[in-house]
N, C-alpha and C positions, 0 to 999 in steps of 0.2 A: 208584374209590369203593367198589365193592363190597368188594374184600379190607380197605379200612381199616377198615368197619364190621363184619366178620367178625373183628377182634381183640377185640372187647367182647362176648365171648359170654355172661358171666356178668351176673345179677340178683340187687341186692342190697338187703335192705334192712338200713338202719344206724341208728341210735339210742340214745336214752336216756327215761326213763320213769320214771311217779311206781313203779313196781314197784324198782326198785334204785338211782334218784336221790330225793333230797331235794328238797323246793322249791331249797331257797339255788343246788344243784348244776343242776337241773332249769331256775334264774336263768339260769346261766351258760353257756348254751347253748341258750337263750332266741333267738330270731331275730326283728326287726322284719321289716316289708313293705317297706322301704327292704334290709336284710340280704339277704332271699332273693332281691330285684330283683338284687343283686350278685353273690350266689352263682351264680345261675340263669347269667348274664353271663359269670362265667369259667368254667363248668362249660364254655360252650359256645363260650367259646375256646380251651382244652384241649382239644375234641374227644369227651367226653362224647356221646354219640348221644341219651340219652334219662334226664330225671333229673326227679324230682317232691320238691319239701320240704314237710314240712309243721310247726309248731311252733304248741302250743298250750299251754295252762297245765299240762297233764298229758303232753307228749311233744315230742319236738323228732326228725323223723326223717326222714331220704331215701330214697327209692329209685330206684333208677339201674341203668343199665348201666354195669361200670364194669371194667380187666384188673384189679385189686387194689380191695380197699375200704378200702386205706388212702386210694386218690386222692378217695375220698368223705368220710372222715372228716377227711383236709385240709382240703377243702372248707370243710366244718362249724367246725372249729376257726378257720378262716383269716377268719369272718365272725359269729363270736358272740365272746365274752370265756373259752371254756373252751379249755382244753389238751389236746393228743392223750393226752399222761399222765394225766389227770384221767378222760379220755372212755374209756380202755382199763380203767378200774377199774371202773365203773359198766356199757358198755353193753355191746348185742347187737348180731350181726353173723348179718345170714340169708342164706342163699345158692339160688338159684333154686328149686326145689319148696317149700322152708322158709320163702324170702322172702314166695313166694305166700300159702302159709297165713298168713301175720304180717300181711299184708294183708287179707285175709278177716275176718281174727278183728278186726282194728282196726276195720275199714269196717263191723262189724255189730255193734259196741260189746259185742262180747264178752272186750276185752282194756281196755276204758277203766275207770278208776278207779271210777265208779257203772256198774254193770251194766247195762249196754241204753243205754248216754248216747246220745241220737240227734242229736244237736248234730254229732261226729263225723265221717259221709258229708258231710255238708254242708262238712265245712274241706277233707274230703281233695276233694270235685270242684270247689271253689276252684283248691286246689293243683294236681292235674292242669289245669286250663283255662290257668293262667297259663303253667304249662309248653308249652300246646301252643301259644299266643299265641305263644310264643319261639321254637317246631320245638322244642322238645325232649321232643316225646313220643312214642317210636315205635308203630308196629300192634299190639305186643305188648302194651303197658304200657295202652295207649288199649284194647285189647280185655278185658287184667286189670280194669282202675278200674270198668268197665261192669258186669263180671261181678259184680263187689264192690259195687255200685247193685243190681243187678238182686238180689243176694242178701239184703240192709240191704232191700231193701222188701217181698219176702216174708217176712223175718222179723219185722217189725213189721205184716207184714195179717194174718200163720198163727199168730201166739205173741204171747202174752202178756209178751217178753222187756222191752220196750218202753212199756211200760204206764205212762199215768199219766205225773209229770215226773219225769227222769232227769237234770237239769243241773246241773251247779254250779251257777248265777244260782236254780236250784231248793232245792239243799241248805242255802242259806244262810238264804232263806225258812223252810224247815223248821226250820233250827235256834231261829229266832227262834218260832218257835208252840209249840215244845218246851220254851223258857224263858221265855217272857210268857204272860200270860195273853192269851187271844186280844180280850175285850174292852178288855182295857187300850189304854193310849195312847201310843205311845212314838214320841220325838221322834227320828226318823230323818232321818238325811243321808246321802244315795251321793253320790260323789265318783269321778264317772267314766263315762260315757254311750257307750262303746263298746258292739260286740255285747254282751259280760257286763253290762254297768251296765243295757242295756237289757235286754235277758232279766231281768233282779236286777230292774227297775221295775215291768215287766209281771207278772212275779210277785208281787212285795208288794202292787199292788193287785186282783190276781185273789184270792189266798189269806189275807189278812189284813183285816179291817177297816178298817185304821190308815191314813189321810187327810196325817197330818200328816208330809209325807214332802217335802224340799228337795232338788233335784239343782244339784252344781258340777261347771263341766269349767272346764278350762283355755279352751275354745274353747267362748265363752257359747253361740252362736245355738245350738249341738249339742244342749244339755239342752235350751235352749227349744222346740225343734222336739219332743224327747219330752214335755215340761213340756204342752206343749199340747194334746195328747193323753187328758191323764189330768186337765188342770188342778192340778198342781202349785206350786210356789214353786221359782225358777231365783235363787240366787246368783255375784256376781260372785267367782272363785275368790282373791280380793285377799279376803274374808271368809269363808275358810274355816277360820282359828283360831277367829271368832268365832262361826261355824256350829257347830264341836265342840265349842263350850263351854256351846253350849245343848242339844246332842244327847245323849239316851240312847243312840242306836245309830246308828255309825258303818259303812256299808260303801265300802269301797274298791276302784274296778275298773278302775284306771286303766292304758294301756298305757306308759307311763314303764318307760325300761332300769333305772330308779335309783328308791330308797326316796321318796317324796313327803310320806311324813305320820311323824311323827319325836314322841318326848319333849316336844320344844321347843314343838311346837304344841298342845300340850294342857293349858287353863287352867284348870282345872273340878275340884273336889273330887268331886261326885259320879259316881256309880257310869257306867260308858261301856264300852258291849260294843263292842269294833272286829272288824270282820270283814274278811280280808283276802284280797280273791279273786282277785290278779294273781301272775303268772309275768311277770318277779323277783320276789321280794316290793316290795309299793311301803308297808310299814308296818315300821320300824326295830324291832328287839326291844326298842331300849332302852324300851320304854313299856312293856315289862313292870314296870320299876322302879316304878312309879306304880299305890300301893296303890288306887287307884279305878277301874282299867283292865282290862280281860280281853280278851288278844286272841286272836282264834280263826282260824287260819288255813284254805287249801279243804283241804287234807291232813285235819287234823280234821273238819272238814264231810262230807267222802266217805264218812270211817267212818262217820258218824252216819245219814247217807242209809242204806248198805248195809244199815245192821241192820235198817232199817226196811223194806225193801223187798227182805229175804231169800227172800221166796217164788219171785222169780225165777229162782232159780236152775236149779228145777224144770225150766224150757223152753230148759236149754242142749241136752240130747240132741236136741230138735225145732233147734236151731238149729242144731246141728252138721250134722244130715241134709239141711237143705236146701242147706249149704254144701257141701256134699261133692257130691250134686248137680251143684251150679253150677258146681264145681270141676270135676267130671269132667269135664262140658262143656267147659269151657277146655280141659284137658285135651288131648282128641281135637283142638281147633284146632288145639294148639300143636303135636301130633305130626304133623297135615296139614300143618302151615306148614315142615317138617324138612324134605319132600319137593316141595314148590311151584317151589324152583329147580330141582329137576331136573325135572319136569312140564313145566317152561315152555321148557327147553332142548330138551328133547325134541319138545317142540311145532314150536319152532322148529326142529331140526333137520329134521321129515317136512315140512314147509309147506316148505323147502330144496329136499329131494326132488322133492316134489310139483311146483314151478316148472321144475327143470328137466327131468322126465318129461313135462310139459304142454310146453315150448318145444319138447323133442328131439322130441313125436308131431305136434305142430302143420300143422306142413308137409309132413307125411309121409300124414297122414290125409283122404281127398276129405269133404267138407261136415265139418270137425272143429266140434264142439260147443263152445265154450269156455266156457260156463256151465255147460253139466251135465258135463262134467269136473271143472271146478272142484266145482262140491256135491257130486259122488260123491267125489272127492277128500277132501273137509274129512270125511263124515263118517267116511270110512274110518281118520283121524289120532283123529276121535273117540273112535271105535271103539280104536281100538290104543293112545291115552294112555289111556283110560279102564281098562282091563284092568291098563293097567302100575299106576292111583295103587290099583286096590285088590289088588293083589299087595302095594304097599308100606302099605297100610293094614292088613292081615292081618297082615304084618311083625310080629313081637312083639320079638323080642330082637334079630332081624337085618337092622332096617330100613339102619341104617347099609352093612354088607355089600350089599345090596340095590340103594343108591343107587349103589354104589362100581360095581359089576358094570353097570351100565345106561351108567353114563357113559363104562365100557372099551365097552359094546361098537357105541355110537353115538357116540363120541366127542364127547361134547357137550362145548358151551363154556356152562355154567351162568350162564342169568340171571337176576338176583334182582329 
């Protein structure tokens, strides 16, 4: 068991991103909670030791232990509608120290599309928990995600990175105070009571005035449950043409693989903002054709957010320093854990010793002790591993050599 999982020495992380994919592209490699249930499945009957996905309207990415990161990015292709040729144009490939960082900077929303998004940790310790539900998260990746918590919350108690709202379901609000007036009245309908449609809710009625707001889902009681909350108006999604054709402003945050609101449904001469805040798109372009329609997708949104809340950027150096930090830290574990099998072999080998120098003096010695043998014994193995893990803790460039010479000269049989 141990040498099978010593072929997967490498971490990677693999993806694609609103940074060099488009929505449409960003669509296509889009992953339901049904997708990653399947991917997660075969990762782990391939052998895969430890693999985390995560896909969200701005990223679709894995990280794994894996011999090639081609066998990851099969994966990915083998359960979304994109192509390994499509997916080689657009993404990144990180490779262990690099992978780390790429996880740091995602998990502290230093790499999300709005600066500081803090929505983010929250998807990725989803993602890692369903992985470990499966066994496929190892000590390492389980000890990484944590470090990447523990770094995402000091940077939101120490800095201003995070300040204030940072979400998509936020920017869209934003945009709509930026082009209405804030007293004004606008007949608003969301269509779609997922996390985003709920966050989008809670927002419109925290930051705007505007009362006259109707939720549809496909799955009635869903809106009703947020409806209730706020005291809203819940339509059956069978009148959703005819909800848009009384709407000024349309938002859509539906989890559909496929477009839902199309040309076709839209009856109405006047004027109708659509906002479109799903990965794939679930809003057709063809409704650009329709001189009374303006659709604004989250890609535009983001920008609009970012300019507005450019001061942040001030507190990436405080953000970078406490990562680096908490990186060190990892760090030191991850060079502790190089030399733990051999620690443990060694352990094992004097505890060998030690049994059969106690059996051989046993019968040999008048009133023999065999407890205070035994404790003198143990701390003396203490004493002598202890010495060897910070030899190999000093170890700088020759830990390696180090481990190799120790296991010639007590022959150990390394246990992991």
């Amino acid at each position: 068991m141990a040498a099978a999982a010593a072929i997967y020495h490498t971490f990677y992380a693999i993806g694609i991103s609103y940074r060099k994919a488009d929505a449409e592209m960003r669509g296509s490699f889009s992953l339901s909670a049904d997708a990653i249930d399947n991917l997660l499945a075969q990762a782990k009957a391939e052998g895969i030791p430890s693999l985390a996905v995560i896909s969200t309207c701005n990223r679709t990415e894995l990280y794994g232990f894996a011999q090639h990161p081609f066998q990851l990015m099969t994966l990915l292709c083998a359960h979304s509608n994109g192509t390994v040729e499509e997916f080689e144009k657009v993404a990144y490939v990180h490779k262990n120290e690099k992978a780390n960082d790429h996880l740091f900077n995602v998990g502290t929303g230093l790499d999300s599309q709005i600066l500081g998004d803090f929505e983010i940790i929250g998807q990725l310790k989803l993602a890692f928990k369903k992985s470990k539900a499966q066994q496929l998260i190892n000590p390492y990746m389980e000890r990484l995600i944590n470090a990447v918590i523990q770094a995402s919350k000091r940077i939101k108690t120490e800095t201003d990175l995070s300040s204030g709202a940072t979400s998509v379901s936020f920017a869209s609000v934003q945009y709509i105070l930026e082009n209405f007036e804030r007293n004004s009245s606008q007949r608003i309908t969301l269509f779609g009571t997922g996390k985003i449609g709920r966050n989008t809710c809670e927002n419109l009625i925290k930051h705007t005035d505007n009362k006259e707001i109707t939720l549809i889902n496909r799955t009635k009681n869903k809106a009703e449950l947020i409806a209730g909350k706020f005291d809203l108006v819940v339509k059956d999604y069978a009148q959703l043409e005819e909800q848009i054709a009384q709407s000024d402003i349309l938002i859509v945050a539906t989890g559909a693989q496929n477009p839902t609101v199309s040309k076709d449904l839209i009856c109405t001469n006047k004027p109708l903002l659509i906002l479109d805040l799903s990965i794939p798109k679930n809003v057709k372009e063809d409704v650009r054709e329709l001189d009374n329609v303006t659709l604004v997708h989250l890609d535009e949104l983001s920008k609009v957010t970012n300019r507005t809340i450019g001061n942040r950027e001030n507190f990436i150096p405080q953000a970078h320093a406490i990562i680096s930090e908490i990186h060190t830290e990892f760090k030191l574990w991850q060079e502790s854990r190089r030399f733990a099998p051999t620690m443990n072999a060694l352990k094992t080998k004097l505890a060998t010793l030690k049994a059969a120098e106690i059996k051989s003096h046993r019968t040999k010695i008048i009133d023999f002790n065999q407890e205070q043998a035994d404790f003198i014994a143990e701390r003396i193995i203490q004493k002598i591993a202890g010495h060897f893990a910070n030899h190999l803790r000093d170890e700088e460039e020759n830990t390696e050599e180090a481990i190799e010479l120790l296991n010639k000269i007590f022959k150990l049989e390394r246990v992991i």
